[in-house]
C-alpha positions in Angstrom: -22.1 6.0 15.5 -19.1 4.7 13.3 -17.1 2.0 14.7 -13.6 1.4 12.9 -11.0 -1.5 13.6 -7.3 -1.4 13.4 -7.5 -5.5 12.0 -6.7 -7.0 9.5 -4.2 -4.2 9.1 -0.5 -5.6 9.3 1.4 -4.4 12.4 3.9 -2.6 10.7 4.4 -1.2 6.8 7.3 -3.9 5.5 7.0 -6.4 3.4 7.1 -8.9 5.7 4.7 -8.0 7.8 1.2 -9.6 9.0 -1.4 -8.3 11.4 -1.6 -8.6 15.1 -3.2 -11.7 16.4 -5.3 -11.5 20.2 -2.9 -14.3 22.1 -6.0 -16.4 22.1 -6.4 -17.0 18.4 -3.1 -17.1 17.4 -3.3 -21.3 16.6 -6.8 -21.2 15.1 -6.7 -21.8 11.7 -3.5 -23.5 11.0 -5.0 -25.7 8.6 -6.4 -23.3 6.9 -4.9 -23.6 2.9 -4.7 -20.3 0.7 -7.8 -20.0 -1.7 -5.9 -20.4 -5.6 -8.3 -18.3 -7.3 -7.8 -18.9 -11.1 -5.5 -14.8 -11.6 -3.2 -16.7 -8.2 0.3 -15.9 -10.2 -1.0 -14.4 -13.5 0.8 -11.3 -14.5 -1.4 -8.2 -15.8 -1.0 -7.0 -19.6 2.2 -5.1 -19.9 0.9 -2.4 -20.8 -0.9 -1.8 -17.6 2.6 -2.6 -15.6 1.8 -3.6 -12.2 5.1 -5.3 -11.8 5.7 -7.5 -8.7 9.4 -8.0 -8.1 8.9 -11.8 -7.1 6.3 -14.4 -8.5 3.5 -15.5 -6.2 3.7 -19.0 -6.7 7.4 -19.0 -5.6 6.4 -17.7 -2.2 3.1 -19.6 -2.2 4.3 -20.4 1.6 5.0 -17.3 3.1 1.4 -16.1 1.1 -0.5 -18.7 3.0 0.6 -17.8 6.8 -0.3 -14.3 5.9 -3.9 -15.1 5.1 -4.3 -17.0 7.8 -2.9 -14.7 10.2 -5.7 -12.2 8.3 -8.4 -14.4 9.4 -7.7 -15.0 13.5 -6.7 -11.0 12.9 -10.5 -10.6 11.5 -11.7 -13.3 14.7 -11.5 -9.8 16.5 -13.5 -7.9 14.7 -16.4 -10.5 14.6 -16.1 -10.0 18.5 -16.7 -6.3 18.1 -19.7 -6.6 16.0 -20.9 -9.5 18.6 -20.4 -7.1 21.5 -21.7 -4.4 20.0 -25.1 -6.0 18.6 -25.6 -7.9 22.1 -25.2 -4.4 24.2 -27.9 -3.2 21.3 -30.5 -5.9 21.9 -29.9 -6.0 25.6 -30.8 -2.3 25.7 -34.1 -2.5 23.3 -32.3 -0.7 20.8 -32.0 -2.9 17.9 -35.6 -2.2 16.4 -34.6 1.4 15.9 -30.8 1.1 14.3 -29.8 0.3 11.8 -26.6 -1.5 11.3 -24.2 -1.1 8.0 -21.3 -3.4 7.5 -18.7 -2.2 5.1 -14.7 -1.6 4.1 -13.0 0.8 2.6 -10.8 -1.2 0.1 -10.1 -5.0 -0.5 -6.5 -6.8 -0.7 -4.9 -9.2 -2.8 -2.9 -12.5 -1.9 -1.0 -13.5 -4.8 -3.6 -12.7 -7.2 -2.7 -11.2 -10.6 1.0 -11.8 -9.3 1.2 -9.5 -6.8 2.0 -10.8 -3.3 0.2 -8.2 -1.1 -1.1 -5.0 -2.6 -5.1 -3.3 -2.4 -4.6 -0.2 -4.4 -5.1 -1.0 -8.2 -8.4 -1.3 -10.2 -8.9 -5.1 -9.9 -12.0 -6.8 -8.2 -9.9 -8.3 -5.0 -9.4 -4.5 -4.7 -12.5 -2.7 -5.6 -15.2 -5.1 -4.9 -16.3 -5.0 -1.1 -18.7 -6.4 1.5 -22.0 -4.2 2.2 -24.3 -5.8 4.5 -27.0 -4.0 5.9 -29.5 -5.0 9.0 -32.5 -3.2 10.4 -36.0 -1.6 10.4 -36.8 -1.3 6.7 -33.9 -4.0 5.1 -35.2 -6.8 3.9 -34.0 -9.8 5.7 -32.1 -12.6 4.0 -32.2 -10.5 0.8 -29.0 -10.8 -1.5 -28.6 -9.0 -4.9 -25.7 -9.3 -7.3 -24.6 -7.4 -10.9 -28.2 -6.2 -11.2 -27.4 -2.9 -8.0 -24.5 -1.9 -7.8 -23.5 0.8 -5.6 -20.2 2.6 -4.4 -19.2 4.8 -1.2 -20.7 7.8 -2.0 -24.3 6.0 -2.6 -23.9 4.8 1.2 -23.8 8.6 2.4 -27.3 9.4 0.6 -28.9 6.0 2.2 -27.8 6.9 5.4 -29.3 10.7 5.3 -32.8 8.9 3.6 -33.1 6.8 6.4 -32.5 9.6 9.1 -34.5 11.7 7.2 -31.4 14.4 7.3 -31.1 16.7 4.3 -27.8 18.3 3.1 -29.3 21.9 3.1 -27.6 23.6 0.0 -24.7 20.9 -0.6 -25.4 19.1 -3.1 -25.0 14.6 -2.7 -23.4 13.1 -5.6 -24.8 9.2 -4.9 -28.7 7.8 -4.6 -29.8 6.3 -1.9 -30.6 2.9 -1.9 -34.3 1.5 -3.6 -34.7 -0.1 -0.6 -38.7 0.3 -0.4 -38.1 -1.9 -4.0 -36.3 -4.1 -2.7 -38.5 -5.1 0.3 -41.5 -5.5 -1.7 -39.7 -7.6 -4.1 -38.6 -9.7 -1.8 -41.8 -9.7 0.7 -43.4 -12.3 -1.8 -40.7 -14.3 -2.1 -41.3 -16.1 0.6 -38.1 -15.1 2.8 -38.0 -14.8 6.4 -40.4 -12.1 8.1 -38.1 -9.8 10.1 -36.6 -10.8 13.2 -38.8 -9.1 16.5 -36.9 -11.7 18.9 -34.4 -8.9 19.7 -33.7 -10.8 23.2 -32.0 -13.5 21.0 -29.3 -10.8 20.5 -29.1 -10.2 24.5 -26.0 -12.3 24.7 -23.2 -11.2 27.1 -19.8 -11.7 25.5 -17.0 -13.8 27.2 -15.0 -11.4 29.1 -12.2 -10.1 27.0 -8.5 -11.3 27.7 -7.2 -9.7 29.8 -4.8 -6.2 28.0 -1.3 -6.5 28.1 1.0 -3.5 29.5 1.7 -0.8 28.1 5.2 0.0 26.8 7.0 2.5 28.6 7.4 6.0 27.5 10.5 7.0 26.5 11.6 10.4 27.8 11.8 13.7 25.8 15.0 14.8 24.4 16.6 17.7 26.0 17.1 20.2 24.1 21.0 20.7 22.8 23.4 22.7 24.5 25.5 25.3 22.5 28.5 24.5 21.9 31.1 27.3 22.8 34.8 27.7 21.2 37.1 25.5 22.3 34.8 22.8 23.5 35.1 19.5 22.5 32.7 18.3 20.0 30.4 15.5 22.4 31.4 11.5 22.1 35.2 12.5 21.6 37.7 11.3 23.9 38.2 14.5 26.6 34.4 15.4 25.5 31.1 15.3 27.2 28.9 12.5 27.1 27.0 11.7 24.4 23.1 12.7 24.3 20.8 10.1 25.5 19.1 8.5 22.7 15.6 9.9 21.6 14.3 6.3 21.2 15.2 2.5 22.0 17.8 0.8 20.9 17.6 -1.6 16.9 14.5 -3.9 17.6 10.7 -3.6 18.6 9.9 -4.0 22.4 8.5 -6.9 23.4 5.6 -7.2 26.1 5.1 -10.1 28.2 2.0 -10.9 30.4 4.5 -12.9 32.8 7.6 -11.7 34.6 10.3 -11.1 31.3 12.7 -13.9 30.8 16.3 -13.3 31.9 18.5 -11.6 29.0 20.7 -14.0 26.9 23.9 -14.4 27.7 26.4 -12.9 25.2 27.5 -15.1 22.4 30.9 -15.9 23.1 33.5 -14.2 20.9 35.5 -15.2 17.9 39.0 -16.2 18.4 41.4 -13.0 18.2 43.2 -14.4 15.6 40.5 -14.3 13.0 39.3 -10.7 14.1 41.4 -8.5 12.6 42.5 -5.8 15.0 41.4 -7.8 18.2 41.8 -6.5 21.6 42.1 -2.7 20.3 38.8 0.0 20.9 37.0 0.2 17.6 37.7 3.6 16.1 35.3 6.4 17.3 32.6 7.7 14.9 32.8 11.2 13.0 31.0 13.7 14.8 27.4 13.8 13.6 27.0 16.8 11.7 30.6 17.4 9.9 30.1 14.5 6.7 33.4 13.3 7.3 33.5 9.6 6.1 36.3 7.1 6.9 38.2 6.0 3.7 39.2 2.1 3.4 42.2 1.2 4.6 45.1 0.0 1.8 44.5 -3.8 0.7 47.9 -5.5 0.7 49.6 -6.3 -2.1 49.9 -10.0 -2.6 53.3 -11.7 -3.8 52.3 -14.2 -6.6 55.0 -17.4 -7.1 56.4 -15.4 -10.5 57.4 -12.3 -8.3 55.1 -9.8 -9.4 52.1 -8.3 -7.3 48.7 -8.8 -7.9 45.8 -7.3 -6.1 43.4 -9.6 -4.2 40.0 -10.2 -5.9 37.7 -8.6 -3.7 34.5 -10.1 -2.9 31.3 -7.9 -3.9 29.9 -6.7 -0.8 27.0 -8.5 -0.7 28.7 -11.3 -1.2 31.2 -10.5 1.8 28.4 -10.8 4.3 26.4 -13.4 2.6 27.6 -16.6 4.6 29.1 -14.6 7.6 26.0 -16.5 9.5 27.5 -19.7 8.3 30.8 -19.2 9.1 30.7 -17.7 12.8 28.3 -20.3 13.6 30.5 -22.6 13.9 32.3 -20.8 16.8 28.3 -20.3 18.7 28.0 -16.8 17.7 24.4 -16.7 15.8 22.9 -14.2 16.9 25.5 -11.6 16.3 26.4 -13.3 13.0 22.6 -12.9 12.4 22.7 -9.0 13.1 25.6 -8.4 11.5 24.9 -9.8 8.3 21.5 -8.1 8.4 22.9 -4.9 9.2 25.5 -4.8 6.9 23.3 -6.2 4.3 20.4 -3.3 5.0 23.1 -0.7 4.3 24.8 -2.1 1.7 21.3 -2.0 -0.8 20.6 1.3 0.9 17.3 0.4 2.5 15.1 2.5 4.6 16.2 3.8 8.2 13.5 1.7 10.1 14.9 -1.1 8.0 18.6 -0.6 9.8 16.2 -0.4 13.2 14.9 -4.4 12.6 11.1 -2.9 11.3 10.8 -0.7 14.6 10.1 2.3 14.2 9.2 5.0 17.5 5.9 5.5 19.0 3.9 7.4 17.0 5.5 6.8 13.5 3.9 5.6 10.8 4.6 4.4 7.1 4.8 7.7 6.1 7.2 9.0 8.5 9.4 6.4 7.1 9.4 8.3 3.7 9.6 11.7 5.6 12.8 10.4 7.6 14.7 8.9 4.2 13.8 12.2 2.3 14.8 14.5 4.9 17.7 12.4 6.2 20.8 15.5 5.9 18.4 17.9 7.6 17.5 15.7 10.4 21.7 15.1 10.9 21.4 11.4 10.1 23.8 12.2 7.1 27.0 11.6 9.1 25.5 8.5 10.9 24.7 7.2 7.6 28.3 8.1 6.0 29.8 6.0 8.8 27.5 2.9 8.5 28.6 2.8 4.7 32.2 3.5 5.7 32.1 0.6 8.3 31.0 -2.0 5.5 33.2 -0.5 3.1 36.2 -1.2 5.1 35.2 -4.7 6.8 34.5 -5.8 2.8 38.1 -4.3 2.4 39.7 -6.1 5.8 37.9 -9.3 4.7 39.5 -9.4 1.2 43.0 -8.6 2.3 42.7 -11.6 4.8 42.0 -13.7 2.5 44.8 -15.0 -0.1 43.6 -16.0 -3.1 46.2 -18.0 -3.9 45.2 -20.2 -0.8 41.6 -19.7 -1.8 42.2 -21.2 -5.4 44.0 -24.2 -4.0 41.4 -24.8 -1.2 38.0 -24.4 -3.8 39.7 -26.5 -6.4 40.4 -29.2 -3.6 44.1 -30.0 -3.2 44.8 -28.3 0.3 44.3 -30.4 2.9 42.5 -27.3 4.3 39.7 -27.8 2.0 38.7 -30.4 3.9 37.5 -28.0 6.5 35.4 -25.9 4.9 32.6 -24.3 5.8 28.7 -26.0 5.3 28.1 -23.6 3.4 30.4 -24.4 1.0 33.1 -21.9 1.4 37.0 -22.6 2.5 37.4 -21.9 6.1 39.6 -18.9 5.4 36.9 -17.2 3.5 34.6 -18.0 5.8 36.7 -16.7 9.0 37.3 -13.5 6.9 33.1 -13.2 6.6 32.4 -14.0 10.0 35.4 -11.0 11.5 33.7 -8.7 8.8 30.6 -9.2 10.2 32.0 -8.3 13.7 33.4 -5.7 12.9 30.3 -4.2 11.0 28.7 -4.8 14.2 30.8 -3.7 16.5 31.3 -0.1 14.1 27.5 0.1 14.6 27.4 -0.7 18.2 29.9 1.7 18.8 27.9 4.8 16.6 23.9 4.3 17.7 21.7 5.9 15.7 21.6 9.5 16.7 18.3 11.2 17.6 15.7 12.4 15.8 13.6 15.1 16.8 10.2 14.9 16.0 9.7 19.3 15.6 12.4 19.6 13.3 10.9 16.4 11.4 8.0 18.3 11.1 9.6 21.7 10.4 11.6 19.8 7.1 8.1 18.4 6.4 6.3 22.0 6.2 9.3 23.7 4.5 8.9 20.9 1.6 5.3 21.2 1.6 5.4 24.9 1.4 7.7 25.1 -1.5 5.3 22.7 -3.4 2.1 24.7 -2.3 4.4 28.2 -3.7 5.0 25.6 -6.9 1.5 25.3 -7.7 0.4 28.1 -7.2 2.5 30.2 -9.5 1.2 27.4 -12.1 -2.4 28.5 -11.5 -1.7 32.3 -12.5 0.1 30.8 -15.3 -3.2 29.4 -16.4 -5.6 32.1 -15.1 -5.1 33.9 -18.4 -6.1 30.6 -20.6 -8.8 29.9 -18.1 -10.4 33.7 -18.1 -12.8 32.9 -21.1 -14.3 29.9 -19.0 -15.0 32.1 -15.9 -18.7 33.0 -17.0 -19.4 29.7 -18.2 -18.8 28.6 -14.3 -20.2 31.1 -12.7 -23.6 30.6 -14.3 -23.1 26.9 -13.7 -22.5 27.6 -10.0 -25.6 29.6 -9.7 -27.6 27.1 -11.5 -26.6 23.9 -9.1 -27.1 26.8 -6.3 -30.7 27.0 -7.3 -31.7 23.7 -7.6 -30.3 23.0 -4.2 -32.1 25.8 -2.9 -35.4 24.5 -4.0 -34.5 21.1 -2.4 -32.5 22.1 0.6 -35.5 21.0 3.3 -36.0 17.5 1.5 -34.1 14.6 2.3 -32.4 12.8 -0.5 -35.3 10.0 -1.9 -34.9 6.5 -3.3 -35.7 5.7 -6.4 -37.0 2.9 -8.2 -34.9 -0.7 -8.7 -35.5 -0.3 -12.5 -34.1 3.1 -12.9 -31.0 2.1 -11.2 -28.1 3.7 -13.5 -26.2 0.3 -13.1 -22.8 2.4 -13.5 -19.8 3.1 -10.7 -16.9 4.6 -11.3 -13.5 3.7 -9.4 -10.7 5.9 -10.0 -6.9 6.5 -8.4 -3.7 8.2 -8.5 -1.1 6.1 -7.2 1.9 7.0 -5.0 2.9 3.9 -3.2 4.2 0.5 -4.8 3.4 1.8 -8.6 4.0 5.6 -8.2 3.5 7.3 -11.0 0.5 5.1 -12.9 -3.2 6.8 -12.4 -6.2 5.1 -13.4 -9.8 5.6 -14.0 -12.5 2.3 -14.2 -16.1 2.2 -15.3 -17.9 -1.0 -14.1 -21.4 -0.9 -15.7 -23.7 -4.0 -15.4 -26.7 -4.5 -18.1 -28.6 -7.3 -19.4 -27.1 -6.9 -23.2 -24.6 -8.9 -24.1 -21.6 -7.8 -26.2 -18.5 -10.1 -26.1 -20.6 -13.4 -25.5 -23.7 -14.8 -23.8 -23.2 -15.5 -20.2 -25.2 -18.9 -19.4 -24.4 -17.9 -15.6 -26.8 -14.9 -15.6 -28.8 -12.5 -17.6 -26.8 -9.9 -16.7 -23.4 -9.0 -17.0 -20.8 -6.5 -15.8 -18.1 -4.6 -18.2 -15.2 -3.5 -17.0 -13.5 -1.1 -18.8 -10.0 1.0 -17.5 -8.0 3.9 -18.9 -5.1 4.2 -17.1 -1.8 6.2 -17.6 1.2 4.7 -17.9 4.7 6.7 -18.4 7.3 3.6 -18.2 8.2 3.4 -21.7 9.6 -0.6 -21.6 6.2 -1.2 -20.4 4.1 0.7 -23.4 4.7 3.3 -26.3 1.4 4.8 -25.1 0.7 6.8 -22.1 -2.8 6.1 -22.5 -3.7 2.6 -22.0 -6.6 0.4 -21.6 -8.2 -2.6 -20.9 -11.7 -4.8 -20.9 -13.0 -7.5 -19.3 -16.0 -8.7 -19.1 -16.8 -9.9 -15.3 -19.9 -12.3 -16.3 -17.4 -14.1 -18.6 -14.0 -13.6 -17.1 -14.6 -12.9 -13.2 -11.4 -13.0 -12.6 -10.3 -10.6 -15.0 -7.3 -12.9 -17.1 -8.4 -12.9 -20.6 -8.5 -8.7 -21.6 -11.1 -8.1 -24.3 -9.2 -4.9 -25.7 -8.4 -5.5 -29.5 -5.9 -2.6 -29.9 -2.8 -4.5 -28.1 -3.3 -7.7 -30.4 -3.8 -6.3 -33.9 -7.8 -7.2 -34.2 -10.5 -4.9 -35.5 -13.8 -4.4 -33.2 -16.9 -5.5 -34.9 -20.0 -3.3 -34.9 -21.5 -4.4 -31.2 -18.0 -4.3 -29.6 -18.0 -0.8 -31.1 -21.0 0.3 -29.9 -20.0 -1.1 -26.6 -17.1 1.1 -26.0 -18.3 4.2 -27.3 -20.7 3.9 -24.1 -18.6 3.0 -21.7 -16.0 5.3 -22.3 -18.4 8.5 -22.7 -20.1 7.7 -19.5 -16.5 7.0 -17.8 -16.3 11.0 -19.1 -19.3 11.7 -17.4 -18.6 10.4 -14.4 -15.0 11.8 -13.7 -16.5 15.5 -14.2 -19.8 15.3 -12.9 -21.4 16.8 -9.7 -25.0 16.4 -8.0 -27.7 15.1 -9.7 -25.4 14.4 -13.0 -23.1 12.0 -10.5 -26.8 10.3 -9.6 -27.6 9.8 -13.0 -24.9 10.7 -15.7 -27.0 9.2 -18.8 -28.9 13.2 -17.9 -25.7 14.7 -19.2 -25.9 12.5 -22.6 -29.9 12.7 -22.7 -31.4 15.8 -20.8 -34.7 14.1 -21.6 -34.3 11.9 -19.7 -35.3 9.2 -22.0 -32.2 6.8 -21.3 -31.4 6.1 -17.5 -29.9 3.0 -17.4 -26.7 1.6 -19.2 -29.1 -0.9 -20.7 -31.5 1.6 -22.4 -28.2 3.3 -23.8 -26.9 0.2 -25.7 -30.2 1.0 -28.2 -28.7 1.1 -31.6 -30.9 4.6 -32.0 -27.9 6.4 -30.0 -25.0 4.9 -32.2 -24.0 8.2 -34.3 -24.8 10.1 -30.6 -22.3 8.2 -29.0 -19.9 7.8 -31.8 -19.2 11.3 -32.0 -18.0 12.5 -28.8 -13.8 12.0 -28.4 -12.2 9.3 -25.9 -10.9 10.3 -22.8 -6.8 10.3 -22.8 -4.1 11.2 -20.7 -1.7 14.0 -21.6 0.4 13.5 -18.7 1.1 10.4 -15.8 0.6 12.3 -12.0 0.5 11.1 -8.6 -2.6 13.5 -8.4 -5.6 14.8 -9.7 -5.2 17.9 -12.4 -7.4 18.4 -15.2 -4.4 19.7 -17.4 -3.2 16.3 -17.5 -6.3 14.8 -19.1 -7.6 15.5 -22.8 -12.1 14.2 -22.3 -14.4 15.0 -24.5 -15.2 19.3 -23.5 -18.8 18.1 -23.0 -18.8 15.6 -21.6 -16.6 16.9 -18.9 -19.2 20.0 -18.5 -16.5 22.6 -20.3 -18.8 23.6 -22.9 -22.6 23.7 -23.9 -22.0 22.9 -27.4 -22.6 19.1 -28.4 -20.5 17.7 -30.9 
């Protein structure tokens, strides 16, 4: 049985965003302060080019309630694990499960300067919790750099424990040396294993009690046609227009209570500083036709020497950027609030779900969000999206030909007795009038032209369409290369048939642990990214030994390297698209100080040579290999088997073996995995026979 929780997931994909809290937790931890590891607001090497638009430390704040809302977010899922060990024990179970505690991925809080991100090589990232309880675990055990292990070793434990084989598919990880590490650690003198299974029998508090569910909002019909000589629907003489698909701009709220009574309205500016007051607000273009509303003419102001001058018109961020302050003053907040963030949203052309306030419907995800942008003509948002930008193009216009400049230059320097008015924020009264009807009128355009609907099919028929002109793409790029890839087509096959064979005679066995000392001590970590640093792909080699090459480490004997090659296109960021780094983790643990040479003009001496010659040829290894070769990738380097560990391979016997084969490089930056875009050694990578 798997068990998987939604926490500490935020509630939403925005930047702003934390995860859920149970009503019951929500003030624990308040004095909780952010752990400042020592990479808290220290920016990667530039060549690697993780850029993060705004520096942790600036937003230390904002860092620190998101951490804690992680941990009363993770309060929940110690209650699952609580629940689900007690109805365990209270059922005689435990003796006879075992119980693995894992994650998928990390996350980082400001570390290496990025605010909130979990996708890059890094340890916050990479380096997880893997706790394991049960029959045959040592209890109160611990090990550190010397066993390592990644995801795919977790699948191979779990089929040696059950005693399951994977008949002729072959398991690229190595189950655990558990049996090793239980008679290690029997002497010890740790605690004998728990048999007081009724101490588990523990019935929970009774969960709080679940809130309702939001309602469901009704299908769309499906549109009419629209016959000649009808009017188009919305217009004046037309039909009414479609009910909307979803809600209106903000998330629904749920309350446990009976809801509170609606706000009253805010009351209205005066109609002397809304321009156009007391007419309709001019109907949208019908959705569909593209036809976008052109500013109105600014008027011409008569300067004191008789000739006209144009206004200076206020950049459009900065037409809305104290409309807040200004309508304030008459009580209108809250629409001063959403018109300033609306207009601001559209102005810097910002997702759709942004316009909605960070809702998005039931059902949608963060990808949706990305579908719904893309696909945003086909879907018939285009018009919707032409009149929003028209609507802040001509308040921006209305605000600057209410202001006069001359006015404005007399009451900023001080001399008009109107200056003494002026606005907290700064601003003359005028200006700030002119802001806060801009602001109503963006809202009021908006409130007048909803966001039309969506409809989830023809989402998904855009989706398809895109995705089948990709999948036609590639594959006329494959019979471009099944001519150059003809001559390898033996060479596979007899591959294939060998792995078939050696599966074969192994299919009715279950996968067997091996010993502690032959533990490879290597993991490989590898990614293509699409999200915050599209275009960058990476491949990491952690290996862990006892030999030390950049230093002694007075912590430990051992150590683990940490060596990346990642791909890099931005050409302000490096003049190489193959890039690298080093750190070593028993030294540097939190990965600042990158032992790389190349970036800073310095020659490797003969032990840091020897050192990356390794590394990188079993990083080769590793990206290519399959089975047994995944298990143990020194077999590809050694088919002796004389060398098994990353420590036996630092011997300097193996420094011309290792020296020879080529480094792994990048030909070109993806956002996924093709071997055309990578130049590794050919056998290393299994492509040849032939040893260099």
């Amino acid at each position: 049985m798997m068990v998987n929780t939604f926490a500490p997931h935020d509630s939403i994909a925005t930047a702003q965003a934390v995860p859920d809290v149970e009503p019951r937790y929500e003030n624990l931890y308040s004095n909780v302060q952010l752990p400042k590891s020592p990479n808290f607001g220290v920016s990667v090497p530039k060549q690697i080019g993780y850029y993060w638009p705004v520096d942790s430390r600036d937003i230390k704040d904002q860092i620190t309630a998101r951490y804690r809302a992680r941990l009363r977010s993770l309060r929940s899922v110690d209650d699952t694990v609580g629940a689900l060990v007690a109805h365990l024990g209270c059922r005689g179970l435990l003796e006879d499960t075992i119980i693995i505690y894992t994650s998928d991925n990390g996350f980082k809080l400001g570390n290496h300067n990025i605010a909130q991100e979990k996708f890059t090589q890094y340890e916050e990232d990479v380096r997880l919790p893997f706790i394991m309880a049960g029959p045959g675990v040592p209890r109160g055990a611990a090990t550190g750099m010397e066993l390592q292990a990644s995801m795919v070793d977790l699948t191979a434990t779990i089929m040696s424990l059950a005693g399951a084989s994977s008949q002729r598919n072959e398991v690229d990880g190595s189950p655990l040396p558990l049996p090793d590490l239980l008679a290690s650690f029997a002497s010890s003198g740790l605690a004998p294993p728990d048999s007081d299974t009724a101490y588990y029998c523990t019935r929970s508090p009774p969960p709080t009690a679940p809130l309702p569910r939001a309602p469901r909002w009704p299908p769309l019909p499906p549109p009419k046609k629209q016959r000649e000589g009808d009017e188009p629907p919305g217009e004046e003489g037309g039909g009414a227009r479609p009910p909307m698909r979803f809600p209106p701009n903000a998330r629904p709220r749920v309350y446990r209570n009976a809801p509170p009574p609606p706000p009253s309205p805010p009351p209205r500016p005066p109609s002397s500083l809304v321009p156009g007051a007391g007419k309709q607000p001019p109907s949208p273009p019908p959705a569909g036709t593209g036809v976008v509303e052109s500013p109105p003419p600014t008027r011409r102001r008569q300067s004191p020497g008789g000739k006209q001058r144009s206004p200076r018109l206020p950049s459009r961020r900065g037409a809305f950027a104290v409309s807040a302050a200004a309508v304030r003053e008459d009580g209108s907040v809250e629409a001063a609030e959403q018109g300033e963030a609306v207009a601001a949203a559209v102005s810097k052309g910002e997702a759709l779900t942004a316009l909605l306030g960070g809702w998005r419907p039931q059902g949608w995800s963060w990808q949706t969000d990305l579908w719904v942008q893309e696909h945003a003509e086909g879907l018939g948002l285009g018009a919707w999206l032409a009149h929003a930008h028209s609507a802040v193009a001509n308040a921006t216009a209305a605000a600057a030909s209410d202001t006069d400049p001359a006015s404005a230059d007399l009451e900023s320097s001080g001399d008009s007795p109107s200056a003494k008015s002026a606005s907290p924020g700064g601003l003359s009264s005028a200006a700030a009038a002119a802001a806060a009807a801009a602001a109503a009128a963006v809202a009021a355009a908006l409130g007048s032209a909803p966001l039309p609907a969506v409809s989830p099919a023809q989402l998904h028929l855009l989706s398809w369409k895109r995705a089948k002109r990709a999948a036609e793409e590639a594959a006329a790029i494959r019979e471009q290369r099944q001519g150059a890839a003809a001559g390898r087509t033996g060479r596979e096959r007899e591959r294939r048939r060998e792995v078939q064979e050696v599966a074969e005679r192994g299919a009715a066995l279950p996968p067997q642990p091996g010993a502690l000392e032959d533990w490879p001590g290597v993991t490989l970590i590898e990614s293509w990214l699409d999200g915050v640093f599209k275009g960058k792909n990476y491949r990491t080699l952690r290996a862990c030994t006892t030999v030390t090459a950049l230093g002694p480490n007075k912590q430990s004997l051992w150590t683990c390297f940490k060596y990346t090659i990642l791909c890099n296109r931005v050409a302000k960021q490096t003049l190489n698209r193959t890039n690298y780094e080093l750190y070593d983790l028993g030294l540097d643990p939190y990965e600042i100080h990158d032992r790389y040479r190349v970036y800073r003009g310095e020659a490797w001496d003969a032990e840091q040579r020897r050192l990356i010659d390794r590394l990188d040829a079993v990083l080769t290894v590793m990206a290519y290999c399959k089975g047994e070769i995944c298990r143990n990738p020194f077999l590809r380097i050694h088919p002796d088997g004389s060398v098994r560990t990353f420590t036996q391979a630092m011997d300097p016997q193996y420094d011309n073996q290792y020296g020879r084969f080529k480094k792994f490089s990048y030909k070109y930056c993806r956002m996924f995995y093709d071997p055309q875009n990578e130049d590794p050694d050919p056998y290393l990578a299994g492509l040849t026979q032939r040893r260099p």
